[in-house]
C-alpha positions as CSV (number, residue, x, y, z in Angstrom):
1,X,-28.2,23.1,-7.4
2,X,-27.9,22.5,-3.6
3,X,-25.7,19.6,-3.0
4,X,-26.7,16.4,-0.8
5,X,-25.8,15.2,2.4
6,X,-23.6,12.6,0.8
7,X,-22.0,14.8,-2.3
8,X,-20.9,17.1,0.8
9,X,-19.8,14.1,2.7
10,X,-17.8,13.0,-0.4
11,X,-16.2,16.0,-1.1
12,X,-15.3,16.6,2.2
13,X,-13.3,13.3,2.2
14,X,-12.0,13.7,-1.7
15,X,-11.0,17.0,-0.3
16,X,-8.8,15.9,3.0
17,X,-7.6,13.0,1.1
18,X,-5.5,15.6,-1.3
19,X,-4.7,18.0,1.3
20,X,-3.3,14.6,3.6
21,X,-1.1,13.3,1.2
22,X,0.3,16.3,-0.1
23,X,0.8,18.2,2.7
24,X,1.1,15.4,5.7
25,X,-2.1,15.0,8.6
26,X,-0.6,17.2,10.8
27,X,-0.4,20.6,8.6
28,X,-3.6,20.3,7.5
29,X,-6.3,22.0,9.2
30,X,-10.0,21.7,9.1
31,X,-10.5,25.3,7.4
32,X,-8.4,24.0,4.7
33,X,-10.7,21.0,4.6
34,X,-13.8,22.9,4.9
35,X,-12.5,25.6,2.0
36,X,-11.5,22.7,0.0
37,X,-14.9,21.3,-0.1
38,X,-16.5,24.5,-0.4
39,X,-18.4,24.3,2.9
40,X,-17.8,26.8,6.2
41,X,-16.3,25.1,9.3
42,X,-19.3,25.0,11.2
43,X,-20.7,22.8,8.4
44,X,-18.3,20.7,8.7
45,X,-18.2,19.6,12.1
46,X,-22.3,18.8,11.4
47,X,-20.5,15.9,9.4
48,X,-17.4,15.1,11.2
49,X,-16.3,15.2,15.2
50,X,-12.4,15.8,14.8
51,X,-9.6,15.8,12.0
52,X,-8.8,12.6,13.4
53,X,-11.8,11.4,12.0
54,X,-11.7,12.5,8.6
55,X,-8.8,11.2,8.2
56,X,-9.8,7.6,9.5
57,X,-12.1,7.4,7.1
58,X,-10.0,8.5,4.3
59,X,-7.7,5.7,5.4
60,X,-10.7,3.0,5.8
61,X,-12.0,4.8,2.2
62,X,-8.4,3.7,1.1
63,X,-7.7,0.2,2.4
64,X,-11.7,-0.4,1.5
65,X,-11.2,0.4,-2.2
66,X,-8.2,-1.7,-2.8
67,X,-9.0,-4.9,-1.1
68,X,-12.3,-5.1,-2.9
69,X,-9.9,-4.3,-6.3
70,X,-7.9,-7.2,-5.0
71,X,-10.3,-9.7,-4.5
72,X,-12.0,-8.7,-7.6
73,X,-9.0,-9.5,-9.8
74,X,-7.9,-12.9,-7.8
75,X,-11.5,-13.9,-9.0
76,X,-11.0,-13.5,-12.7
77,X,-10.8,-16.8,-13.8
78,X,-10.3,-15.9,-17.5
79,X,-7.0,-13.6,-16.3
80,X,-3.8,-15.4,-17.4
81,X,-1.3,-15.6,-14.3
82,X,1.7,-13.1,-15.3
83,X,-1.8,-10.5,-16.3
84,X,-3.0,-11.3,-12.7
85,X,-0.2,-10.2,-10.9
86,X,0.2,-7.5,-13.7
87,X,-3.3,-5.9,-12.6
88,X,-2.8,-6.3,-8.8
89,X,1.0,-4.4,-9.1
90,X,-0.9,-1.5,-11.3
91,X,-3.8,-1.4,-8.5
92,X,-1.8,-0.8,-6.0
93,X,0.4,1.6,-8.1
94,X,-3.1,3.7,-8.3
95,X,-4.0,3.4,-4.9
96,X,-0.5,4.3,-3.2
97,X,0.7,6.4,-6.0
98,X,0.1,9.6,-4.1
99,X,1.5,8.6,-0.7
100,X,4.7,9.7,0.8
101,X,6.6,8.2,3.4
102,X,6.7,11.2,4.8
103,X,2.9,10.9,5.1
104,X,2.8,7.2,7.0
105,X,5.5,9.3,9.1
106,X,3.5,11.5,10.1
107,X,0.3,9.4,10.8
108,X,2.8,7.0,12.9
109,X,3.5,9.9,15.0
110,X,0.5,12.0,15.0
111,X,-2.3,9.6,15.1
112,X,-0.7,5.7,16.0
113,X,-4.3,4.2,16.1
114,X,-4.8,5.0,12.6
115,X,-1.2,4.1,11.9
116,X,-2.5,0.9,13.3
117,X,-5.1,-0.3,10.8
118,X,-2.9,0.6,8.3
119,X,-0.4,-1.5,9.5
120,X,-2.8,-4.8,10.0
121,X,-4.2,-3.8,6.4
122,X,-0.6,-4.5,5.3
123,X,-0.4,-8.0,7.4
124,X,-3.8,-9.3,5.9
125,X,-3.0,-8.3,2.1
126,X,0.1,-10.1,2.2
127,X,-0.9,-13.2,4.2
128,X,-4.7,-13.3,2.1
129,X,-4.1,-12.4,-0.9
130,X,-0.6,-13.4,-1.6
131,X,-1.1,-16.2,-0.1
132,X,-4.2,-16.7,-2.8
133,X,-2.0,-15.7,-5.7
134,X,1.1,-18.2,-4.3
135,X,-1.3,-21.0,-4.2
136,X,-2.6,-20.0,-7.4
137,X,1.2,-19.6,-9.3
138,X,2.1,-23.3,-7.9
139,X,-1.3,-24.9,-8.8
140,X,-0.6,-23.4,-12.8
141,X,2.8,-24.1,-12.9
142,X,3.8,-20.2,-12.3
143,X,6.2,-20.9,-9.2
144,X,8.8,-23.2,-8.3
145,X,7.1,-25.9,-6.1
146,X,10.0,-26.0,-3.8
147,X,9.7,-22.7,-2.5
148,X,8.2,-22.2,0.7
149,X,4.9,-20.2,0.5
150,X,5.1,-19.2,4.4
151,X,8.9,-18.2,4.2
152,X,7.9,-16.2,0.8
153,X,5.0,-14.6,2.9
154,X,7.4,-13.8,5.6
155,X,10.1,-12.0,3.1
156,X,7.1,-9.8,1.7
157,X,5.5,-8.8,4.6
158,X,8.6,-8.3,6.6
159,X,9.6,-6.0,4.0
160,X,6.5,-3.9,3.1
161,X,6.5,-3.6,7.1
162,X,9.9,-1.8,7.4
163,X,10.3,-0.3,3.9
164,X,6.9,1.7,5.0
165,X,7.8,2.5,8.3
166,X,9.2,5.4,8.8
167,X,10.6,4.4,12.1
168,X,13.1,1.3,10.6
169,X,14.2,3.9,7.3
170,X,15.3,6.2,9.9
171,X,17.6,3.9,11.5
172,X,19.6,3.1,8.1
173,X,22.8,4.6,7.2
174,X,22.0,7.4,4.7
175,X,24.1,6.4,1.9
176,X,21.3,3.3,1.8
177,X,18.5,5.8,2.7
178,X,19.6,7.9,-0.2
179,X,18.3,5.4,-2.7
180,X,15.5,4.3,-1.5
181,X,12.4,5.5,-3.0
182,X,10.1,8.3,-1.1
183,X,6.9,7.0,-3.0
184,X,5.0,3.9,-0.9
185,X,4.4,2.5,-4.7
186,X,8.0,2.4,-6.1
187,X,9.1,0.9,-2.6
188,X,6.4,-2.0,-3.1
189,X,7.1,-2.7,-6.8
190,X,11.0,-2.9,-6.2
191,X,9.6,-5.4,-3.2
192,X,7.6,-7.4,-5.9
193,X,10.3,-7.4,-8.4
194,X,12.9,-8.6,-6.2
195,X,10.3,-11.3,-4.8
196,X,9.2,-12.9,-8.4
197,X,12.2,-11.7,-10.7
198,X,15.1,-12.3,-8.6
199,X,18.1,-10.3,-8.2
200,X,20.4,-12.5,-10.8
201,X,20.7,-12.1,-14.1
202,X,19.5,-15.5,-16.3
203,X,23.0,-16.5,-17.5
204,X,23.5,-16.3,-13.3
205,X,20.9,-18.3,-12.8
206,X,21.7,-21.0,-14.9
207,X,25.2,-21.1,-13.2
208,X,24.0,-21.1,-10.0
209,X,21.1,-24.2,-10.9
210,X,24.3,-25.8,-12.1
211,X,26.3,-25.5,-9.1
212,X,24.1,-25.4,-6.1
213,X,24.6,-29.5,-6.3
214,X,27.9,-29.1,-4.9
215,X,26.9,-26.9,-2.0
């Protein structure tokens, strides 16, 4: 059965995604692409200008699908809070599952504009929509009311901006860089357990609510 203009579309930017994250932007080329979706090179370009342009909208495809996941599960009014935040850290386990640092490393270099909607993507989840689910833990009772929502904003977002970036990681001395995680996921969720868990144990905890009077 002959395929539509939008199946081909589709499967040209299924295709690239794959052959992007696995392989990094700039070792992928558009025969690969065009192979992958089973289409001839000249074909291709019928649908797309440039590489470069595949991949921005396999980025925009990206960012797309996962804020409209987002939003969709801040508005679940029948969620609990702890399965809210349960079902936003799984989402963007999905989503960023299959990208690399070595990937964003490789866009930063290779194509900075693109690296640049990724970058304000990161800026407006954090400030939007943790700033909806901060608002959201206080008004249920979920978060301490004496922490400072825009300072907590800052500490995320100033860490999903150099944890993903390619550019800080390489500055760090390598017996930190060793142990940190090469998958964008694993670096957010440590990000997000460190945020809402804390790094002290509960007996610490305790001592320290006990003793910060004296400070």
């Amino acid at each position: 059965m002959k395929r539509s203009k939008i199946e081909i579309r589709t499967e040209i930017l299924t295709g690239a995604k794959e052959l992007f994250f696995k392989k990094n932007y700039s070792d992928v080329t558009t025969d690969q692409i065009a192979k992958k979706a089973n289409i001839s090179k000249k074909t291709l370009y019928r649908y797309f200008i440039s590489k470069k342009e595949i991949l921005e909208k396999v980025v925009c495809q990206v960012i797309s699908s996962l804020s409209y996941k987002i939003y969709g599960i801040l508005l679940k009014n029948d969620l609990s809070y702890p399965e809210k935040l349960k079902q936003i850290i799984t989402t963007f386990a999905i989503s960023l599952s299959t990208i690399t640092t070595n990937f964003l490393e490789d866009i930063q270099k290779n194509a900075p504009d693109i690296w640049k909607k990724v970058n304000e993507f990161k800026k407006d989840t954090v400030t939007n929509h943790f700033g909806k689910l901060f608002d959201e833990g206080v008004l249920k009772g979920k978060i301490n009311i004496n922490i400072n929502k825009e300072i907590a904003i800052l500490i995320m977002l100033s860490s999903i901006d150099n944890l993903l970036n390619p550019i800080f990681l390489k500055q760090l001395p390598k017996e930190i860089l060793k142990n940190i995680p090469n998958s964008a996921y694993e670096i957010y969720n440590q990000i997000i357990k460190v945020l809402y868990e804390g790094i002290l144990t509960e007996k610490t905890k305790r001592q320290y609510s006990l003793n910060k009077t004296f400070i």
